[in-house]
C-alpha positions as CSV (number, residue, x, y, z in Angstrom):
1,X,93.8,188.5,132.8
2,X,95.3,188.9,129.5
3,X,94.3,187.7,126.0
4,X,97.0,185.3,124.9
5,X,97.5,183.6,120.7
6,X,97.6,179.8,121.4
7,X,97.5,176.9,118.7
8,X,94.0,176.5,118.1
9,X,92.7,179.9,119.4
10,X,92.5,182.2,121.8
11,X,92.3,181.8,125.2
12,X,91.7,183.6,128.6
13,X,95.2,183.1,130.7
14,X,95.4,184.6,134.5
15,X,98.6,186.2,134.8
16,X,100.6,186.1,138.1
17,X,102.3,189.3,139.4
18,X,105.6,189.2,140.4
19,X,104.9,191.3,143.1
20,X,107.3,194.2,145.6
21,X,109.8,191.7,146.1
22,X,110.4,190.2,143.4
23,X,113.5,191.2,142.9
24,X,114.7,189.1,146.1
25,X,112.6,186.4,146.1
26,X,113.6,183.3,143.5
27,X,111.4,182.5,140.7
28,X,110.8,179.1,141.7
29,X,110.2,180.2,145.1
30,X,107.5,183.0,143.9
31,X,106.0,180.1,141.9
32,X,105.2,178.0,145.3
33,X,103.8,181.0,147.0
34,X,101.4,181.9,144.6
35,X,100.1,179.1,142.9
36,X,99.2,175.7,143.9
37,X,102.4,174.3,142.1
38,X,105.0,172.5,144.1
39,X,109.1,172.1,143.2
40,X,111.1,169.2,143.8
41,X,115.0,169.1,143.3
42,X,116.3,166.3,140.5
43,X,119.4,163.9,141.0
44,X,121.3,167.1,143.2
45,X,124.4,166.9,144.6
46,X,124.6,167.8,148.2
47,X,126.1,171.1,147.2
48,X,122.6,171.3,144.8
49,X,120.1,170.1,147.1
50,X,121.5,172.6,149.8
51,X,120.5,175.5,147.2
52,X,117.4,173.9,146.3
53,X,116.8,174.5,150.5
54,X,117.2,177.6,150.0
55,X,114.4,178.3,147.3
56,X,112.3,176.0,149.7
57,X,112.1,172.7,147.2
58,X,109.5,170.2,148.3
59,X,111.8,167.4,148.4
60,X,114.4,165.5,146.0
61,X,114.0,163.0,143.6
62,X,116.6,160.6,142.4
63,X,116.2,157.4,139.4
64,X,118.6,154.8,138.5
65,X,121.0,156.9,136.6
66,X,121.5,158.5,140.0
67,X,125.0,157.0,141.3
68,X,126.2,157.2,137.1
69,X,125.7,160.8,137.2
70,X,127.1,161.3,140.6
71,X,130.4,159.1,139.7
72,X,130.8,161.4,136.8
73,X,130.4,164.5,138.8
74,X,133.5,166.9,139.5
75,X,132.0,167.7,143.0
76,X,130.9,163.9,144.2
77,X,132.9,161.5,141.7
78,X,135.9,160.8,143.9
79,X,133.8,160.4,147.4
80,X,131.1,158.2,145.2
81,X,134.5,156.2,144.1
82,X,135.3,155.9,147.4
83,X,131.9,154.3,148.2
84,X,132.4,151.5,145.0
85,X,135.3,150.5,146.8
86,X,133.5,150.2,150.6
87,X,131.2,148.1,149.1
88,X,133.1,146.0,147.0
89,X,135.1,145.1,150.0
90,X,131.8,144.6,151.9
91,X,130.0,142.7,149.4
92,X,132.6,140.2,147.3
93,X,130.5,137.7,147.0
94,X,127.5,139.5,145.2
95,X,127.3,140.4,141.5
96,X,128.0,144.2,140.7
97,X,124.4,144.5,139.4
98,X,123.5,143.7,143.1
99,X,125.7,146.2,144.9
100,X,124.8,148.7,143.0
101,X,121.5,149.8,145.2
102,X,123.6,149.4,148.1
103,X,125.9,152.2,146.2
104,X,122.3,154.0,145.5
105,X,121.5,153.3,148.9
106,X,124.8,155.1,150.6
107,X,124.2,158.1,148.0
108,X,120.6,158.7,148.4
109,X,120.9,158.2,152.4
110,X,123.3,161.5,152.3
111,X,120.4,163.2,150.6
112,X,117.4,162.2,153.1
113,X,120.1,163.2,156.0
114,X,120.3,166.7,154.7
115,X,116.3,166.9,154.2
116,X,115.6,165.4,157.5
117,X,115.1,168.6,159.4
118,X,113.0,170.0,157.0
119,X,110.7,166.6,156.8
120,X,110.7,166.9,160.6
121,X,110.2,170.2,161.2
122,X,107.1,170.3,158.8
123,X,105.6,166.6,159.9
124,X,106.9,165.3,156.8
125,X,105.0,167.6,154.5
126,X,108.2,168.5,153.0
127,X,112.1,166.9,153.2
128,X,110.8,163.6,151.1
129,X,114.0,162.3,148.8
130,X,113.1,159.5,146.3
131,X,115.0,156.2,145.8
132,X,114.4,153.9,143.2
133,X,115.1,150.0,142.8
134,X,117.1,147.9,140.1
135,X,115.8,148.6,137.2
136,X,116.7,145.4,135.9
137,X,115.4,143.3,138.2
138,X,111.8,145.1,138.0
139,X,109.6,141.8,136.6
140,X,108.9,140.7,139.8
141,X,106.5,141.8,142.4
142,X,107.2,139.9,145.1
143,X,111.3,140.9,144.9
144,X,109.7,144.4,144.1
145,X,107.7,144.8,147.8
146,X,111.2,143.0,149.1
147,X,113.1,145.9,147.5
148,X,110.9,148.5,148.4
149,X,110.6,147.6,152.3
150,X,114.6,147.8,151.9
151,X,114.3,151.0,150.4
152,X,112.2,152.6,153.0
153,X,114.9,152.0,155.8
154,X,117.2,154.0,154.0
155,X,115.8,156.8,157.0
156,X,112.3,158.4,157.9
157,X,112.1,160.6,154.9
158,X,112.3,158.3,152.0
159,X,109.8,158.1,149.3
160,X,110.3,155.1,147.2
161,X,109.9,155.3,143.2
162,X,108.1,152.2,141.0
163,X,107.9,152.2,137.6
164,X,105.2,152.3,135.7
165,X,105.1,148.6,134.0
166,X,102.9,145.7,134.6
167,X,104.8,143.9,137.3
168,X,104.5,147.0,139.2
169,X,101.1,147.5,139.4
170,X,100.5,144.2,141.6
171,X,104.0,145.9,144.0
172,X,102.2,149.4,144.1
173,X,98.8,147.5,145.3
174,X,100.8,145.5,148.0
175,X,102.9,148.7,149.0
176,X,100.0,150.9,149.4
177,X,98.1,148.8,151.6
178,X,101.0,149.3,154.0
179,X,100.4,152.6,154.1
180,X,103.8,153.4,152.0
181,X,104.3,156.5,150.4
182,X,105.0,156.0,146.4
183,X,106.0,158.0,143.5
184,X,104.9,156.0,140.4
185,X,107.4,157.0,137.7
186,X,108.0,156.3,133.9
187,X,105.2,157.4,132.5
188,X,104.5,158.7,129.3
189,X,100.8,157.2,128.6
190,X,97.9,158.3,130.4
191,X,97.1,154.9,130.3
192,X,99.5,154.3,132.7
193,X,98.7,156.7,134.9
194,X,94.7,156.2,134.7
195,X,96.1,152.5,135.6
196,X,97.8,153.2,139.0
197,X,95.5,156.2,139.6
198,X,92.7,153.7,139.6
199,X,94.4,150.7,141.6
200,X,95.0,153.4,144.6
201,X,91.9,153.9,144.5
202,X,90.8,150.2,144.2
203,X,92.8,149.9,147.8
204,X,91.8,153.0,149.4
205,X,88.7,154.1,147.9
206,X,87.9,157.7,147.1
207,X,89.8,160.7,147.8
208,X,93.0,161.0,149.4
209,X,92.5,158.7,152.6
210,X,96.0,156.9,151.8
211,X,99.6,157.3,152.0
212,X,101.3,159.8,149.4
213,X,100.9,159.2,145.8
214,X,102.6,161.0,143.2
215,X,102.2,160.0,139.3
216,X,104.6,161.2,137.1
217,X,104.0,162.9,133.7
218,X,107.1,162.7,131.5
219,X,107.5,165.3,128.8
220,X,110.8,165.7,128.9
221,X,111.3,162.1,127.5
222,X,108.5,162.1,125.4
223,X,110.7,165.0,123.9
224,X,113.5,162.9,123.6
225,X,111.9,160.2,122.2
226,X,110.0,162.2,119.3
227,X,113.8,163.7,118.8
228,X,114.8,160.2,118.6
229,X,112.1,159.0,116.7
230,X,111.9,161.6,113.5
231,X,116.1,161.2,113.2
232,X,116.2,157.7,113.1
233,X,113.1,157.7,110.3
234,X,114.1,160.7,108.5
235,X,111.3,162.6,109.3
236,X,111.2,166.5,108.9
237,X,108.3,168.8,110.4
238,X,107.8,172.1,112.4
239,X,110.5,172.3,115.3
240,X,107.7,174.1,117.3
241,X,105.2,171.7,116.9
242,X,107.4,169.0,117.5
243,X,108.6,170.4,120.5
244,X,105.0,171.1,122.1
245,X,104.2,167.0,122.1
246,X,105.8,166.2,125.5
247,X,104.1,169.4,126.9
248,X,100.7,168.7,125.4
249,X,100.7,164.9,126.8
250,X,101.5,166.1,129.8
251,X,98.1,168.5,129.9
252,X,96.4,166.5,128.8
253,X,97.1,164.3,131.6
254,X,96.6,167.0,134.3
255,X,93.0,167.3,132.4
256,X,92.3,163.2,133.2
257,X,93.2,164.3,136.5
258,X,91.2,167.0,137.3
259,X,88.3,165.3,135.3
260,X,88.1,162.3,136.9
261,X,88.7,163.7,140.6
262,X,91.8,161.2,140.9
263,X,93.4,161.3,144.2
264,X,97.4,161.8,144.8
265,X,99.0,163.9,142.6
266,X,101.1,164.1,139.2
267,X,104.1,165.0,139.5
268,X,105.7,166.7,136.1
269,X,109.1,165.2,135.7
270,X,112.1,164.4,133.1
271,X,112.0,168.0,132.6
272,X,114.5,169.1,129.7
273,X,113.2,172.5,128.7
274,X,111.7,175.5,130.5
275,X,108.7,175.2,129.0
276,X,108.2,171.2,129.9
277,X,107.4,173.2,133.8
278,X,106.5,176.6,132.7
279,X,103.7,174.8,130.7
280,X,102.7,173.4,133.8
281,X,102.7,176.4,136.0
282,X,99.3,177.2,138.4
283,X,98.3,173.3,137.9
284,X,97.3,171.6,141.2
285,X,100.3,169.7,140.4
286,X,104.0,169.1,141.4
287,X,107.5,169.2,139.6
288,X,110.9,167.9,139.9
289,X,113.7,169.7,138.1
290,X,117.8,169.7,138.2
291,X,119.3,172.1,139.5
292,X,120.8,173.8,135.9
293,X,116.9,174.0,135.2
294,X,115.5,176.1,138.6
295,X,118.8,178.3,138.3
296,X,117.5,179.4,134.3
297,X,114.6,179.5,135.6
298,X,115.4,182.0,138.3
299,X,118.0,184.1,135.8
300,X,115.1,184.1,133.4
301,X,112.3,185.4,135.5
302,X,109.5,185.1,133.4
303,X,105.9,186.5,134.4
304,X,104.1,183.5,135.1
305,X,101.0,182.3,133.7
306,X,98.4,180.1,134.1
307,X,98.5,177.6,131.0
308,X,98.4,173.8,132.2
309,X,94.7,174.4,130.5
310,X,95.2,175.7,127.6
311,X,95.5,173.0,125.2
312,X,96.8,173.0,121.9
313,X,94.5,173.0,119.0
314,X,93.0,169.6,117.5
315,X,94.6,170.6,113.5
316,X,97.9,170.6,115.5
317,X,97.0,167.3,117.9
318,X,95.8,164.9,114.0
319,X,99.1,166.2,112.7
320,X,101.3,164.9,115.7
321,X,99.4,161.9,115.5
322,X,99.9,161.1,112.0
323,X,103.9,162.3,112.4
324,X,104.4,160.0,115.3
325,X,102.7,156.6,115.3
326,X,103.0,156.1,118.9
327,X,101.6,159.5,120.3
328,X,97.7,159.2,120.1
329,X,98.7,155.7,122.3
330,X,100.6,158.7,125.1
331,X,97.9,161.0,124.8
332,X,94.8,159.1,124.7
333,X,92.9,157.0,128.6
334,X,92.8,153.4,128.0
335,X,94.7,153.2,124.9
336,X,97.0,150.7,126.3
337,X,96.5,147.9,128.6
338,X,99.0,147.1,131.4
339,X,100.3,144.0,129.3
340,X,101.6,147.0,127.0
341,X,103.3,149.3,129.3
342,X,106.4,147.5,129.5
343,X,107.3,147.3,125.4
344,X,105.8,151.2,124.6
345,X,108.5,152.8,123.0
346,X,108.7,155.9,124.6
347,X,109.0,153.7,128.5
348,X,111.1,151.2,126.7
349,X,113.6,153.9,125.6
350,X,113.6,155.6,128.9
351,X,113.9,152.4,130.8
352,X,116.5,151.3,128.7
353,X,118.2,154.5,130.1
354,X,118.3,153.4,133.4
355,X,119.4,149.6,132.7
356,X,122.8,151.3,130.7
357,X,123.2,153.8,133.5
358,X,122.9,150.6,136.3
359,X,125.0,148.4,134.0
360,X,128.1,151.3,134.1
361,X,127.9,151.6,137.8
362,X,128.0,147.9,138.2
363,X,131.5,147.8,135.6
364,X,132.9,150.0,137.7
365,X,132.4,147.9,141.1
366,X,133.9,145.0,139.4
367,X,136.6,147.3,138.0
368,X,137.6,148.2,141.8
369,X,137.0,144.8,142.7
370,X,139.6,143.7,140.2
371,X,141.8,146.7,140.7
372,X,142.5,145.8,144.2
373,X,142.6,142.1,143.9
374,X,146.0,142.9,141.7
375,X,147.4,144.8,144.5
């Protein structure tokens, strides 16, 4: 143990060795063998999630930005264009908005074919790859278990993403009680995660007697957002303390967890910093991360050490709050109620995200479509 200065005082911090072999062994791959933490690869390529094999990554996660990002891609934008085409030809009857999962679908499929081995070979502890649904057709729970059950035939490995609004609560009840494994994403209020926390455990009781759960904890966006936030109001304050808000929220979210024995587990996510995981590090907890993030965090090589629980000091915490009107809301259990989730600003600005990243994809299907209607 070492001594280590925090915000708020000093705390006792177990320090992780790096060991004989360090040298050889990755980072990220050091981190899963010694602590209880668990890596997850983010939107990869093929080329990326056949590295993040390598360093022995849990699974992969995609969101809806996924076939955007790929279709912007040097390695994967021509075969993804290739794909817009197939399924404009296959589908000209159905709006672009529509075709775009089936676009999502093809891509992500590639993904869960690669991991497949791995999910098999370890009896589907590891090899899941996430796939989430329209994000703007997510106000409906009925078309939301529809979606899902679509999702889910994609191939034996897939782990289907909802989001954490109100109409999803009522589709993750449903889904659950099938005995489907869910990541519920978009969160950035421990309300929200207390909410779906609670509901799985409404349907399954307690402890982890269900399917997979994973909640995510957002800090990356709640980042953003603050960024977002302070330029379009003007506001000026400490870089450092600003920074630490998405971090904090998320501890403080891994402390509901551990406090109230919830079942499943949170999943750090919308990573954008190494400190938004290395913040996280030694929690009982799991991360996703692109690949530009594990390969800095590899080239850094930090000493790792154990600070998921070592919070921030309460001076530092009133002064956020007062800074940021919505970030007591993120970082307080029950400060929201489901009816709220949807128009938060920090879920509405990430969702929003997604809808412009769907909405792009979907141009460019009726762009082909058009393109080859003229020929």
């Amino acid at each position: 143990f070492r001594s280590a200065e925090l915000r708020g005082g000093t705390r006792r911090v177990a320090t992780y060795q790096k060991g004989a072999n360090h040298m050889e062994t990755p980072y990220v791959v050091r981190v899963m063998q010694q602590t209880p933490t668990r890596l997850w690869i983010n939107n990869p390529t093929l080329g990326e999630l056949k590295r993040g094999k390598d360093w022995q990554v849990v699974g992969a996660t995609t969101n809806p930005t996924y076939s955007m990002k790929m279709l912007k891609n040097a390695e994967m934008g021509e075969s993804v264009r290739e794909t817009l085409r197939q399924v404009a030809v296959e589908y000209p009857d159905r709006p672009g908005t529509d075709m775009v999962l089936e676009v999502q679908k093809r891509l992500v499929g590639r993904l869960a074919e690669e991991m497949l081995p791995v999910y098999r070979a370890t009896g589907g502890e590891r090899g899941l790859v996430a796939i989430q649904g329209n994000p703007i057709r997510d106000q409906d729970a009925a078309d939301m278990v529809r979606e899902a059950l679509e999702l889910f035939e994609i191939a034996p490995n897939i782990i289907v993403k909802v989001p954490g609004n109100r109409t999803a609560l009522e589709a993750f009840r449903q889904l659950t009680a099938m005995g489907k494994n869910l990541i519920v994403t978009s969160c950035v209020s421990l309300s929200q995660e207390a909410a779906y926390l609670r509901a799985y455990e409404e349907v399954h009781g307690k402890g982890n007697k269900g399917p997979l759960l994973f909640v995510t904890s957002l800090a990356g966006v709640i980042n953003d957002y603050t960024n977002a936030y302070c330029k379009d109001h003007g506001l000026s304050a400490d870089p450092d303390l600003l920074g630490c808000a998405g971090d904090e929220f998320s501890k403080r979210a891994y402390a509901m967890w551990k406090h109230h024995g919830f079942p499943g587990r949170l999943m750090g996510g919308g990573a954008r910093t190494c400190s938004n995981f290395t913040e996280l590090v030694a929690g009982e907890m799991d991360a996703t991360l692109g690949c530009s993030l594990l390969e800095k965090l590899n080239e850094e090589d930090v000493p790792f050490t154990n600070r998921v629980e070592q919070l921030a000091g309460e001076a530092d915490m009133e002064q956020l709050y007062g800074l940021l009107p919505y970030y007591r809301s993120a970082c307080t259990e029950n400060a929201l109620n489901p009816e709220e989730f949807d128009q938060f600003p920090p879920y509405r600005f990430f969702h929003d995200s997604f809808v412009k990243a769907w909405q792009y994809v979907s141009d460019e299907i009726e762009s082909e479509r058009y393109r080859m209607q003229m020929q």
